[in-house]
C-alpha positions in Angstrom: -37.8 60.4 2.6 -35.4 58.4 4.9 -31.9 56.6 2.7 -31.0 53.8 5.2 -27.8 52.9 4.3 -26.5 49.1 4.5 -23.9 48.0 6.9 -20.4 46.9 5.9 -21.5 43.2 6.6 -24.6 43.9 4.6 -22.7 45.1 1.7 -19.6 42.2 1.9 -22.5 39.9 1.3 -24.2 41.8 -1.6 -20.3 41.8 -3.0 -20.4 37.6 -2.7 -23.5 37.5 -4.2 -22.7 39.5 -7.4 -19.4 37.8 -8.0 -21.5 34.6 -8.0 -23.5 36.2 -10.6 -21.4 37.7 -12.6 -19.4 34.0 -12.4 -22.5 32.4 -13.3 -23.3 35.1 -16.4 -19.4 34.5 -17.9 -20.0 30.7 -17.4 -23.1 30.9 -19.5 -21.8 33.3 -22.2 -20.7 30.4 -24.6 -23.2 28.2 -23.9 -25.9 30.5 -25.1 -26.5 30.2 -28.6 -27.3 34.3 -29.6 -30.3 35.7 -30.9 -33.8 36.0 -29.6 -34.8 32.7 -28.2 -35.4 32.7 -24.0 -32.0 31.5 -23.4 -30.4 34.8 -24.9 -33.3 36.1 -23.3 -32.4 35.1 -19.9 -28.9 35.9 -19.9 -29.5 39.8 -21.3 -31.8 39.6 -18.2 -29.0 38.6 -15.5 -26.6 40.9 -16.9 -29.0 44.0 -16.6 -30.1 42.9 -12.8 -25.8 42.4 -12.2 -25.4 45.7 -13.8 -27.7 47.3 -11.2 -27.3 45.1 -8.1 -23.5 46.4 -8.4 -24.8 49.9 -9.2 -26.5 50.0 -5.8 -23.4 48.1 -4.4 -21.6 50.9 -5.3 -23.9 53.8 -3.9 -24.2 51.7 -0.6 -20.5 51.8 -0.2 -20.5 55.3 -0.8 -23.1 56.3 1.5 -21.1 54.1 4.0 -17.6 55.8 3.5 -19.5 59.6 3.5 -21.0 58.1 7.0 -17.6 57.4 7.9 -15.8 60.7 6.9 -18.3 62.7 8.4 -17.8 60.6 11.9 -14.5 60.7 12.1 -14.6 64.9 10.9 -17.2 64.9 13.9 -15.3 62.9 16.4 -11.9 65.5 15.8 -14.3 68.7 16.8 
């Protein structure tokens, strides 16, 4: 199985996208009356895709500073 890791633009842009979400989620917070009715609904469903869009945001940036180490470790031998 082949990881392909994003670039550093790739993941800049992920980064603008999930502030605008998570902007967008504290905007709706007190607007949305609670309970079960599709507007509750809809905001549990943002926060779980912000929760993983930043999870993989933050294995992406990982990946991408391992990728660096081990260039730079290469690049001194």
């Amino acid at each position: 199985m082949t990881v392909q890791t994003r670039s550093l633009a790739d993941c800049q842009t992920a980064a603008v996208k999930l502030y605008s979400l998570a902007q967008a989620a504290f905007e709706l917070y007190d607007q949305v009356p609670s309970g079960n009715g599709a507007p509750a609904n809809g905001l549990h469903a943002l926060l779980e895709v912000l929760v993983q869009k930043a999870d993989a945001l933050a294995n992406d940036i990982d990946a991408l500073e391992r990728g660096a180490r081990a260039a730079a470790k290469e690049a001194r031998s």
